[in-house]
VOLO-754273 format. One record per residue (C-alpha): x negated, y negated, z. Coordinates in pm, whole numbers, plus 32768, in hexadecimal, padded with zeros to 4 digits. Layout:
BEGIN
+------+------+------+
:    X :    Y :    Z :
+------+------+------+
:    X :    Y :    Z :
...
+------+------+------+
END
This chain:
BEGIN
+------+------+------+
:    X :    Y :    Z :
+------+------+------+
: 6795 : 2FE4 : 7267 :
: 6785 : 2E7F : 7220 :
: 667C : 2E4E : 734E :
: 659C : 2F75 : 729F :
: 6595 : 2EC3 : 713B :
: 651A : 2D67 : 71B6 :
: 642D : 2E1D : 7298 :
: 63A2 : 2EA8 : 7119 :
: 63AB : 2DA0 : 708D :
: 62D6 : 2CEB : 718F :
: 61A3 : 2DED : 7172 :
: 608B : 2D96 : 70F8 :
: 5FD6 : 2DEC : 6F9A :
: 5EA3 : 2E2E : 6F8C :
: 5E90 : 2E3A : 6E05 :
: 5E29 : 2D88 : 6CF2 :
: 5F64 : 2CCB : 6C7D :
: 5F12 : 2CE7 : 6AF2 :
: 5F0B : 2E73 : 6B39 :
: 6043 : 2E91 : 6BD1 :
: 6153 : 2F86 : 6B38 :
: 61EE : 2FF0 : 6C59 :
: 6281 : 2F36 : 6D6D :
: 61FC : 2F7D : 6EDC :
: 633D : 2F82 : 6F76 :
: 639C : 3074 : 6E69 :
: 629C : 3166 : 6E9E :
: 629A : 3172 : 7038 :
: 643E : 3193 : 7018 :
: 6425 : 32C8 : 6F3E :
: 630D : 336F : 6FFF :
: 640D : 332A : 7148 :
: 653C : 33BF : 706F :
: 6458 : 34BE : 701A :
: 642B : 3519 : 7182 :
: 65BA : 3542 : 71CE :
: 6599 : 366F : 70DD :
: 648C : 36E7 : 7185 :
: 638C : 3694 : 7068 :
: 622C : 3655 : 70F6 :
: 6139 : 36B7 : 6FBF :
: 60F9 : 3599 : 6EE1 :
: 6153 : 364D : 6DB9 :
: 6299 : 36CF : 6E76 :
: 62DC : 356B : 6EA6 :
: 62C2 : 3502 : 6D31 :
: 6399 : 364C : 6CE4 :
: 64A0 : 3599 : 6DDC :
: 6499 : 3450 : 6D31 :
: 64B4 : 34B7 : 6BD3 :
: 65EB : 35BA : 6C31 :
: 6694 : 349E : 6D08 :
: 6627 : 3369 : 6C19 :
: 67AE : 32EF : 6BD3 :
: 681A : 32FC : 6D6C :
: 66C4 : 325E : 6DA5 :
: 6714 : 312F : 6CB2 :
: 680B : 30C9 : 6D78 :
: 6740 : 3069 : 6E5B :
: 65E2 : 301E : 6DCD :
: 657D : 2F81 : 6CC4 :
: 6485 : 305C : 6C21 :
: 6445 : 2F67 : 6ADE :
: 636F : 308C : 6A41 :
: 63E8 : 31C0 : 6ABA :
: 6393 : 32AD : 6BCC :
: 623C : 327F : 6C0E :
: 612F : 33C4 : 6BE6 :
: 60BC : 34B3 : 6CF8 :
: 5F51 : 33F4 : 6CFE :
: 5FF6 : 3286 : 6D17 :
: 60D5 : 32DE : 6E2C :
: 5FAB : 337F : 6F0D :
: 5EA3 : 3255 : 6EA8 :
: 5F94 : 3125 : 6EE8 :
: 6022 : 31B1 : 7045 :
: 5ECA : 320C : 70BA :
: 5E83 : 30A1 : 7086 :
: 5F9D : 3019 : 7182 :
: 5F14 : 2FC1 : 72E7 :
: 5F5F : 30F6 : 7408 :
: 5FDD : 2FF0 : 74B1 :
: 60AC : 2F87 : 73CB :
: 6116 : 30D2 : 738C :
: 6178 : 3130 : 7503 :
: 6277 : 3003 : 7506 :
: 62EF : 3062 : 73A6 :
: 6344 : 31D7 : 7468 :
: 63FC : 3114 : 7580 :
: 64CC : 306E : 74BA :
: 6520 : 31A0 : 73F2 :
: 6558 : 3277 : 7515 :
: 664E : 318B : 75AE :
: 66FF : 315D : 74AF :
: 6737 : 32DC : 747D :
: 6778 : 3312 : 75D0 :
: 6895 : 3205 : 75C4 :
: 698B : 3317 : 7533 :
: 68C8 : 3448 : 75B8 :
: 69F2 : 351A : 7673 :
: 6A7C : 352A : 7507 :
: 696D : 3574 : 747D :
: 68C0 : 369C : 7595 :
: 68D9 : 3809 : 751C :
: 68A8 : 390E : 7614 :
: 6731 : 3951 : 75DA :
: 6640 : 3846 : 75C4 :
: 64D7 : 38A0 : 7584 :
: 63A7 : 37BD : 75D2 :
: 626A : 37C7 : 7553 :
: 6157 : 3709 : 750D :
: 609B : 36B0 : 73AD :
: 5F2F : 35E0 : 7358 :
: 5F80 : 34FB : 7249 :
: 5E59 : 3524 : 718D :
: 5E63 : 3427 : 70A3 :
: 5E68 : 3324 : 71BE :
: 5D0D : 3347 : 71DE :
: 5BFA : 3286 : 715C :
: 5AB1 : 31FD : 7218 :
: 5B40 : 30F8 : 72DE :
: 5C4B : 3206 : 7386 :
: 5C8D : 332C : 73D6 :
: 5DBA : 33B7 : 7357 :
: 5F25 : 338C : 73EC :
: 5FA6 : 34C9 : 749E :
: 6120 : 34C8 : 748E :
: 6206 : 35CD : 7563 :
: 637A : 35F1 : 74F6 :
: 64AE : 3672 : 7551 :
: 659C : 36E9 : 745E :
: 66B1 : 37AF : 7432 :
: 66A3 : 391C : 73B4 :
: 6801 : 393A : 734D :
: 680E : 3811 : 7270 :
: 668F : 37CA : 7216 :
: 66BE : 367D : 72B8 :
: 65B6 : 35BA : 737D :
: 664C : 3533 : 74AF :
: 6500 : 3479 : 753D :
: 63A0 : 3442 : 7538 :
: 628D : 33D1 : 7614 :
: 611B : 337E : 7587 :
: 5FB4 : 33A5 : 7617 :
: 5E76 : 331D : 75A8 :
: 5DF3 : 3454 : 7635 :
: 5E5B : 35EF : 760F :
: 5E13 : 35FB : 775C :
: 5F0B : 352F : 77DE :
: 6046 : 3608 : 774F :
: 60BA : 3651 : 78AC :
: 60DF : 34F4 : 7920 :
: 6186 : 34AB : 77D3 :
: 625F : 362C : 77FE :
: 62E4 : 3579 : 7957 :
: 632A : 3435 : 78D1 :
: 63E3 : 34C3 : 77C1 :
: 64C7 : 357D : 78B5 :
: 6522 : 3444 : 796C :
: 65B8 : 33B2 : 782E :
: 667D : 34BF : 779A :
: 67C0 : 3533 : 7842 :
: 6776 : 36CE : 78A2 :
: 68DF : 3737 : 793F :
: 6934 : 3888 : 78EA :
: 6811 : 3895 : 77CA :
: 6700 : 39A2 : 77A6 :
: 659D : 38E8 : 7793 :
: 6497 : 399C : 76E1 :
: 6304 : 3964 : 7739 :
: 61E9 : 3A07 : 76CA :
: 60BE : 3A5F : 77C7 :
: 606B : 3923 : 781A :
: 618F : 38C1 : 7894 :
: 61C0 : 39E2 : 79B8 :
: 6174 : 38E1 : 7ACE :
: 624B : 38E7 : 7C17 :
: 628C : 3798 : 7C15 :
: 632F : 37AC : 7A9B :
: 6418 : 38D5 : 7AFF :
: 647B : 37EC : 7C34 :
: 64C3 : 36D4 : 7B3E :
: 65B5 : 37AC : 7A5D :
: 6679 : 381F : 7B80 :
: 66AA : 36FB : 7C3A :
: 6733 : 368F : 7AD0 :
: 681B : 37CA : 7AF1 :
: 6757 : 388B : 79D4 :
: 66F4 : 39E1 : 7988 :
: 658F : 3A07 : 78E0 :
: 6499 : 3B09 : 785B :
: 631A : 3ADF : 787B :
: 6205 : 3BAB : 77F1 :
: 612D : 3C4B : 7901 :
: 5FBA : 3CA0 : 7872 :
: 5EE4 : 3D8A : 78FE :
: 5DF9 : 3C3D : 796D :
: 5F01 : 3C2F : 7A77 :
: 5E9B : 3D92 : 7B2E :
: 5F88 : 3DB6 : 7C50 :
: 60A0 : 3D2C : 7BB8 :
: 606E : 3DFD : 7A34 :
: 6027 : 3F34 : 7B31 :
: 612A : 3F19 : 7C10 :
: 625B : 3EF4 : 7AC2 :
: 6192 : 4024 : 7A00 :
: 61C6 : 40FD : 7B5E :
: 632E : 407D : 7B7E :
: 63AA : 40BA : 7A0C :
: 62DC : 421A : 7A05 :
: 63BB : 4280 : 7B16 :
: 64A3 : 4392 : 7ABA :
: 65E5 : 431A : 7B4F :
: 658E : 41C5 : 7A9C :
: 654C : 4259 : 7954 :
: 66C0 : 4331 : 7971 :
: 678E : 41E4 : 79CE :
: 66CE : 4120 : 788D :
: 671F : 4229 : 77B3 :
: 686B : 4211 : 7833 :
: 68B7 : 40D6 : 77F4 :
: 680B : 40EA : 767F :
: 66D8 : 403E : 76A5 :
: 655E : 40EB : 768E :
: 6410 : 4092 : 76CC :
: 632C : 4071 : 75B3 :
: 61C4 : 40D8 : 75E2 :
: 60B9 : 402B : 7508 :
: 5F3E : 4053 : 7520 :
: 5E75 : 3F27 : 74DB :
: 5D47 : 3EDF : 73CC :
: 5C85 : 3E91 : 753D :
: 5D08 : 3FE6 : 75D4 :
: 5DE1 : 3F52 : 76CE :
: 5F4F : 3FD5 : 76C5 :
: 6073 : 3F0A : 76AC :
: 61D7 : 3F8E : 771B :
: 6330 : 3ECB : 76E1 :
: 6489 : 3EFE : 7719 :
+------+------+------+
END
């Protein structure tokens, strides 16, 4: 912890000093607290401070309060990405340090634009996380300067968080080989989204679950398949 505060206060500010209310360090540290409860909408973030102010005292300063919604999102998306990536590092080690205490059965990652990030010197930072369903916890995170770089980043992530005998949750984009490799090697169990854009593979699940012996042992065992149409008239089916 004491590594991530002098990191903090080492970034710089971009701002005019005679404007300043709110300390940088202040701001990035709640939007990171923010994340362990799974708050990623700026005004989510600002709810998070202002219920938490008196634990967050105690470590920040916060000479005027929790800072609003629109101050949060402006001063962050005026930090370097580069800055920012080592920032994430630092965080995520420092998380991981105690992470078989803190691993839940079910950890869910997922990837988010950070909006704000962006002005027109850069585009804006895409961040995937892992975190843990039971708890609301966020166990580790990877950035991108780039969306479409969220599977490098979904691997990467892997390789830093400890997967024995956890569930790992991906969406679509994740349902690569090589990633369902990586979680059992790391003696995991996962669930990926299959999309009809992957034909064989979405065909070949739909003719195996529509099966009749299939559908008798799932009932069995009290699950059921959920069949949803979408606005684009594909169909979606899940277990």
């Amino acid at each position: 912890m004491e590594d991530f505060f002098i990191f903090l206060s080492e970034i710089e500010d971009r701002r005019q000093e005679w404007k300043v209310r709110h300390l940088l360090k202040d701001i990035v540290a709640i939007v990171l607290f923010a994340h362990l409860g799974n708050m990623n909408d700026w005004q989510e973030i600002e709810y998070f401070a202002e219920h938490n102010e008196k634990t967050l005292k105690k470590y920040l300063e916060l000479p005027n309060g929790i800072p609003s919604h629109d101050t949060i999102q402006r001063v962050f998306s005026s930090i370097n990405p580069e800055v920012l990536k080592k920032l994430y590092d630092i965080w995520n080690q420092m998380l991981n340090s105690n992470s078989g205490a803190k691993l839940k059965t079910l950890l869910c990652i997922d990837g988010k634009t950070m909006k704000g990030n962006r002005n027109k010197n850069q585009d804006p930072l895409h961040i995937v996380s892992a975190w843990s369903k039971d708890g609301g916890i966020c166990l580790g995170q990877k950035s991108s300067d780039s969306k479409g770089k969220e599977i490098p980043c979904i691997k990467d992530l892997l390789d830093s968080l400890s997967l024995k005998d956890k569930i790992i949750t991906i969406d679509a984009i994740g349902t690569q080989t090589d990633i369902a490799d990586k979680i059992k090697t790391k003696k995991g169990d996962y669930v990926l989204a299959v999309k009809s854009n992957q034909k064989n593979l979405y065909d070949d699940i739909s003719t195996y679950l529509n099966e009749p012996d299939v559908l008798k042992k799932i009932e069995k065992q009290g699950h059921y398949l959920v069949h949803k149409e979408k606005a684009h008239g594909q169909i979606e089916t899940r277990e």
